[in-house]
N, C-alpha and C positions, 0 to 999 in steps of 0.2 A: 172662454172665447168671447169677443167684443161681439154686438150684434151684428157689425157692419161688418165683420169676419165671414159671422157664419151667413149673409147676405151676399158675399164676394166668392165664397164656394159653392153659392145655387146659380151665381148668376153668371160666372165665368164660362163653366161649357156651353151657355147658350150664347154670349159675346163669340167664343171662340168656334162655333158653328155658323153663326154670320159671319167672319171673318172680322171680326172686331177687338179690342183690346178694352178692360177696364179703367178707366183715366181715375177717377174716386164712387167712392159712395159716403154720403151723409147723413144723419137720421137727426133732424132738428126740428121742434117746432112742430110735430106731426106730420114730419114729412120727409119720407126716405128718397135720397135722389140718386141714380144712376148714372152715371156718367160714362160715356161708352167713346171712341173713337176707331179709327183708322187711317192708312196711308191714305193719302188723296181725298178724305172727307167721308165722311158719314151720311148716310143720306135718311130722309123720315120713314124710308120703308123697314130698311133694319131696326130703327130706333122702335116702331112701332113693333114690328113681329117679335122682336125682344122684351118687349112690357111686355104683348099678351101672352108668351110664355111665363114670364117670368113668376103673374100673377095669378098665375095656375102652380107655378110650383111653390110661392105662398102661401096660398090657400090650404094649401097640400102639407107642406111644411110645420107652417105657422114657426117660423122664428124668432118672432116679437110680439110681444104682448101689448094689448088696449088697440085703439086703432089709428091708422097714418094715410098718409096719401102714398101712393108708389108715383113717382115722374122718371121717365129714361130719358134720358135727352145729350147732347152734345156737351163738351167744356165751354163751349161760345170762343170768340175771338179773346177777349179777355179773360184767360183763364186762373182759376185759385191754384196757388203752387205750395201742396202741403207736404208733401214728401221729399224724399233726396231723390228719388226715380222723377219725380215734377222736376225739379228744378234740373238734375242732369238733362232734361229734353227739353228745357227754356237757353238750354248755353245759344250765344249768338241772340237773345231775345230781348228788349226794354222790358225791365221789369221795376215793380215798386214794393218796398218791402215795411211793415213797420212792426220793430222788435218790440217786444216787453219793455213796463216800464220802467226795471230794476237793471236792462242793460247800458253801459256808459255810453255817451256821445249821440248824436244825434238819434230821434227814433225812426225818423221818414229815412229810407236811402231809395234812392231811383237811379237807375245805371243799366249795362248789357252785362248780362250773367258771364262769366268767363272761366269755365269749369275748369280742373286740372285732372290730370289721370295720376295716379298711386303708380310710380315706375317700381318701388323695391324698396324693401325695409329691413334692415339689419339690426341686430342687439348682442354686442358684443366688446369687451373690455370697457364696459359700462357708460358706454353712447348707444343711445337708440336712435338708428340715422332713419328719416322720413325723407325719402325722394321722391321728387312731386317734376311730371313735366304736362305741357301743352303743345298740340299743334303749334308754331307759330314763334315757340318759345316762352317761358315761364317769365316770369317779374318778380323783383324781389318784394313789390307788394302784396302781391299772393302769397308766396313762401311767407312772411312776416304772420300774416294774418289767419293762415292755416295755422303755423305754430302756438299763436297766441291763443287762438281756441282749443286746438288741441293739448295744451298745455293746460289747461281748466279741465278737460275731460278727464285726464290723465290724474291727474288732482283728487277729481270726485271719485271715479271707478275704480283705479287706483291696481289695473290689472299686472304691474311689474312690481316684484317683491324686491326690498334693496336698493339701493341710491343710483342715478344713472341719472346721465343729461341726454337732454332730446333734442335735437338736430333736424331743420326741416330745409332741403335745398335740392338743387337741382343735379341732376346726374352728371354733369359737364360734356364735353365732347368728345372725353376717352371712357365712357362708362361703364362700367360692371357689366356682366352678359351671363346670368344665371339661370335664367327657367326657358322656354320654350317657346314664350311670348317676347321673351331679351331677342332672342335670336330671329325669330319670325321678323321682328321688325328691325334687324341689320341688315335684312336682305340687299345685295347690292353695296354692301359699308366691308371696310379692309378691317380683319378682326386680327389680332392674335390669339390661342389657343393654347395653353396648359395642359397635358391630359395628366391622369391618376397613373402612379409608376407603375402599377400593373398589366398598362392597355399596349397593346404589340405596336411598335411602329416608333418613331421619332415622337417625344412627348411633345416638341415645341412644334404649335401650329401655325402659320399666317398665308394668310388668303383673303379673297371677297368673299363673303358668305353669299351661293348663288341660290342653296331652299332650307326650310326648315319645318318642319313638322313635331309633335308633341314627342316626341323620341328622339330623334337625331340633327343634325347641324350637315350642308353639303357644306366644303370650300372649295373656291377656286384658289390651286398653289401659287404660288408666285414662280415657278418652275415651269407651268402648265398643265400640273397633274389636276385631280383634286382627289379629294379625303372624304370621308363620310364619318362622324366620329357621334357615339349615341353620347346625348348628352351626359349620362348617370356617368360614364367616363371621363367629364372636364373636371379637373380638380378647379382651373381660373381660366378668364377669358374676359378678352374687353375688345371695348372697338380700338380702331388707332387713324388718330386723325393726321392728316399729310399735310404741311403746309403748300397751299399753292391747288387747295381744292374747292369745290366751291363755296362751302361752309366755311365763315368766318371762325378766325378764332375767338374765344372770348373764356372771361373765367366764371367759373365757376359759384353758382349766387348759393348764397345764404343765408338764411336769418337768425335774429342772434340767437344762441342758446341758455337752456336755462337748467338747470340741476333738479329733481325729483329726490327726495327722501322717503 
């Protein structure tokens, strides 16, 4: 385990007894630094009662060898954004980046971070389809540039055995509705329903989905009934978009694909 690991597992219950989160820790230079935050700001009396713990359980410990300075302190207004959990909490943020110098095209980029969420990922008659959305709506400049790195990962790691193309695109506006997170966020959307030929009742479902929870799916029928159907019994189910709603139409983005062997 890294030092700054086993420094992130003394120093967590004490963050997390002031009501604090750990942002990073650093060990360079002789000098280990803490970085602590909060909702609504951090103030010096936490920062401070969390070093003089901290450096009792140090002392205590001894996790590092020769000797350092301990600093706890805030990220500051300009913060260093080294992880995917930094940068997932910079989305909406001016930020300045500069890559290695073995990567192609410019090294500086300065721009508003514009994160995407993972909607669902399929592998099957040998496409691995990557669906990617955003509040707001996706770009096919994201979808491009996701697939392009991910397509290098894919490369090097190399976790699927056997030849298949990778597909990174947006879910469109009739989309697949499979887990429990699909369904939580059709609340309110005109689904259709499939169920498993085993489940009692009419297999074909269509309704507004009005709750969802990690088990089950409510519908509002179009009849006036509604249905409670646990998901483990949908064999398929999508939204189904109406012309003349308030969601525009539009198709479906994608960017290009590329084969794996």
């Amino acid at each position: 385990m890294a030092k700054t690991d086993l420094v992130r597992s003394l120093v967590e219950p004490l963050a997390a007894e002031a009501g604090a989160d750990v942002y990073d820790i650093t060990l360079a230079g002789g000098k280990l630094v803490v970085a602590l935050t909060r909702n609504g700001g951090i103030d010096l009396e936490t920062l401070t009662s969390v070093s003089r713990q901290l450096n009792l359980v140090l002392d205590e410990q001894d996790p590092i060898s020769g000797s350092y300075t301990l600093e706890v302190t805030s990220p500051g207004l300009e913060r260093n954004l080294r992880t995917a959990e930094h940068f997932a909490g910079a989305v909406g943020t001016e930020v300045t980046i500069r890559t290695n110098p073995d990567i192609e095209g410019e090294r500086r980029v300065r721009g508003i971070v514009r994160g995407a969420d993972v909607y669902d990922i399929t592998l099957a008659g040998g496409k691995l389809v990557v669906a990617l959305t955003r509040n707001g709506g996706i770009d096919l400049e994201t979808l491009t540039s996701v697939s392009r790195r991910l397509n290098l990962v894919l490369d090097e790691q190399d976790p699927i055995s056997g030849s298949y193309t990778l597909e990174v695109t947006s879910p469109g506006l009739e989309r697949n509705l499979r887990t429990a997170e699909h369904f939580a966020g059709a609340v309110g959307v005109e689904v259709t329903i499939r169920t498993n030929p085993d489940v009692e009742g009419e297999r074909r479902v269509r309704g507004t989905v009005r709750s969802a929870d990690d088990a089950s799916v409510t519908v509002d029928l179009e009849d006036g009934g509604e249905r409670t159907v646990a998901i483990a019994d949908i064999e398929r189910a999508r939204t189904v978009f109406t012309w003349g709603s308030n969601e525009k139409p539009g198709k479906k983005k994608t960017a290009s694909t590329k084969e794996h062997r």
